[in-house]
C-alpha positions, 0 to 999 in steps of 0.5 A: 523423454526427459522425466519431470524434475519433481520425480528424484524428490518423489523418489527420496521420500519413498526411500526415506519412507522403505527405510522407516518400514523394514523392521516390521518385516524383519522384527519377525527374523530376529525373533527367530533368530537371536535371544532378544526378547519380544519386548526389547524387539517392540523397543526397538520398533517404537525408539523410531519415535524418539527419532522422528518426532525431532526430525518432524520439527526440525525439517521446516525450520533446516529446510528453509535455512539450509535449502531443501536439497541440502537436508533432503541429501544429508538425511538420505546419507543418513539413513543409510548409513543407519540401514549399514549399522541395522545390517550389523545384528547387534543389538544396540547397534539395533537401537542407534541404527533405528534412532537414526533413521527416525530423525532421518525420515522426519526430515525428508517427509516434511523438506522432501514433501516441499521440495517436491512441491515446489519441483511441480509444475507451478500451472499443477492445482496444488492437490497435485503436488500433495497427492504426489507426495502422499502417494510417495510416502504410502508407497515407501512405507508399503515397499519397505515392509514388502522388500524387506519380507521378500528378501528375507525369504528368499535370499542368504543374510535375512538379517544383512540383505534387505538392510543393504538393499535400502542402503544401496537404494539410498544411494541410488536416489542420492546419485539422482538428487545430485543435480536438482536445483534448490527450491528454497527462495529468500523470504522474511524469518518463519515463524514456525515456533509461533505456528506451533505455539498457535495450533496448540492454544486453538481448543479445536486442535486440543478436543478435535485433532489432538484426542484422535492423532495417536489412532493414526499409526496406532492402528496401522501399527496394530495391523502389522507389528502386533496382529502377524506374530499372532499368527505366525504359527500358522504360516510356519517358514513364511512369517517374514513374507507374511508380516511384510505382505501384511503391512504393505496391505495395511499401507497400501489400503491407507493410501487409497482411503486417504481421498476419501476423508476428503469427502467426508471432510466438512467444515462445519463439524468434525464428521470426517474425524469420528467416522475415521475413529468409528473405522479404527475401532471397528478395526480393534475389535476385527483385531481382538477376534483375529488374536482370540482365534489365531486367524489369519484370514481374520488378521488380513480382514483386520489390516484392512480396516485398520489401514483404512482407519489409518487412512481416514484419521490421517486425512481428517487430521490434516483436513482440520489442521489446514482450516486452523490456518497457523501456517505450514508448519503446523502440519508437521506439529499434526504429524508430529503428535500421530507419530505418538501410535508408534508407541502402541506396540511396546505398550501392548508387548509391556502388558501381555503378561497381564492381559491376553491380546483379545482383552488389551485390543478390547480396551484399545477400542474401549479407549477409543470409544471414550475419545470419540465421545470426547470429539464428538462432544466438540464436533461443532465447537470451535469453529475457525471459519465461524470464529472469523465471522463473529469477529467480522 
């Protein structure tokens, strides 16, 4: 039985995603391992940003004029020569290697997501393809943190192996990819920077989308950068297998939580919106008790929620995004901005000297207590279907 064509696009997403995530697993080895200090580490985790943001907004406009398979393919070569320079130890190479993997993961989520659409079959409902594409990237990311962990349990070269293993990996999909037809069809000039341009003028996305963007992977990230070193003591020779168990935990729980925003999703409000923020804090604060009393069971519980938080935000962005109607494109303006929460590591590393982890996720929550008020505030303002009928 030949295997349909959408799966080699599926596939180059979910290793674009395992590549984005093998550091979380294995921040906790080089802790162990080399002298760098716990901020440097958190730098290197968060200048993934600086990578992914370009690559988020370029992907839309490469895509459409270089063709779908032939930025997906240039961007998994990428990020595989950006696993081989991991795999060197060094710190700068560090750096470069996660730089690179940022801009490269950027590309794919976003032409890779299209390509794959597009691969689907065109009789599929449209949620199809998106689904497909969600749950290739939720299960990239969570394979990645997991395979990273266990390789780096269990096998020599903790610092070598599991940056090969995704290399080869790369490869694997690139082979693949080889003979998937391009997608791209000749269509008039997007207009992606006016799509920007108009997401961000629209007061919905400024007191909606935007106050709550950065709880996305901010609280995915608290779950499994932040809250593990926290309790590695108490898992003493099982830290790596036990950081990345913990983010393919958060992951995983986000994906499963992401059909649900559908649900809640409701055009008339942002009710969708805040019941995901009220999840993220309630995951802080989970968080901030699991820190106070060094708990691992309280660490997993609190993955949990904030992988459901992750979950929820992310699908409630996007649910408001898509009603603002400012083209496709759009969407990777969204992404763009929930890229910002992987800034929050290095934050909280830069200010533990300062404040005890309890205290910094207390006012974490705080913080996000104050947004909610700000989005609930305009829950029922700004409205673009109530918009169209004034006009009407």
């Amino acid at each position: 039985m030949q295997a349909p064509r959408w799966l080699p696009a599926a596939a180059a997403v979910a290793v674009a995603a395992w590549g984005a995530n093998q550091f979380t697993a294995l921040a906790t080895v080089y802790r162990a391992r080399t002298d760098w200090s716990a901020l440097a580490l958190a730098g290197m985790f968060s200048v993934y940003l600086l990578g992914l943001a370009p690559g988020l907004l370029l992907a839309a406009p490469a895509a459409d004029r270089f063709g779908r398979r032939r930025t997906v393919r240039a961007a998994l070569a990428l990020s595989a020569a950006a696993s081989l320079l991991l795999a060197t130890g060094e710190e700068g190479a560090g750096y470069a290697s996660r730089l690179a993997t940022g801009f490269a993961a950027g590309l794919v989520f976003l032409a890779g997501a299209a390509w794959l659409r597009e691969l689907s079959s065109p009789t599929a409902p449209p949620q199809v393809p998106a689904r497909r594409a969600m749950y290739a990237t939720g299960t990239g990311f969570a394979a990645g943190a997991l395979a990273s962990g266990v390789l780096a349990e269990w096998l020599p070269g903790p610092m070598t192996v599991p940056a090969l293993a995704h290399a080869a990996a790369c490869l694997l999909v690139l082979r693949a990819t080889r003979r998937l037809p391009d997608t791209a069809a000749a269509h008039r000039p997007p207009r992606h920077l006016d799509a920007h341009r108009e997401a961000i003028s629209h007061p919905r996305f400024r007191f909606v989308v935007l106050p709550a963007a950065p709880a996305v992977l901010g609280a995915a990230t608290v779950a499994y950068v932040v809250l593990p070193p926290l309790v590695a003591d108490k898992v003493p020779g099982y830290a790596p297998l036990f950081g990345g168990l913990v983010a393919a935990l958060t992951l995983a729980t986000g994906v499963l939580a992401q059909p649900f925003a559908a649900r809640l999703d409701d055009a008339r409000s942002a009710r969708a919106t805040l019941g995901a923020m009220a999840v993220v804090i309630l995951g802080l604060l989970l968080g901030a008790l699991a820190a106070a009393r060094a708990s691992v069971p309280l660490v997993l519980l609190a993955a949990v929620v904030l992988g459901t938080g992750y979950g929820l935000t992310l699908g409630a962005g996007l649910h408001e995004v898509e009603r603002l109607r400012c083209g496709p494109s759009s969407a990777s303006l969204y992404q763009t901005t929930t890229s910002s929460g992987f800034v929050t590591p290095l934050l909280l590393t830069g200010t533990a000297g300062h404040a005890s982890y309890p205290a910094l996720l207390t006012g974490m929550a705080a913080v996000g207590t104050m947004t909610l008020a700000v989005t609930a505030t305009h829950s029922r303002r700004h409205l673009p279907k109530r918009e169209a009928e004034a006009g009407g």
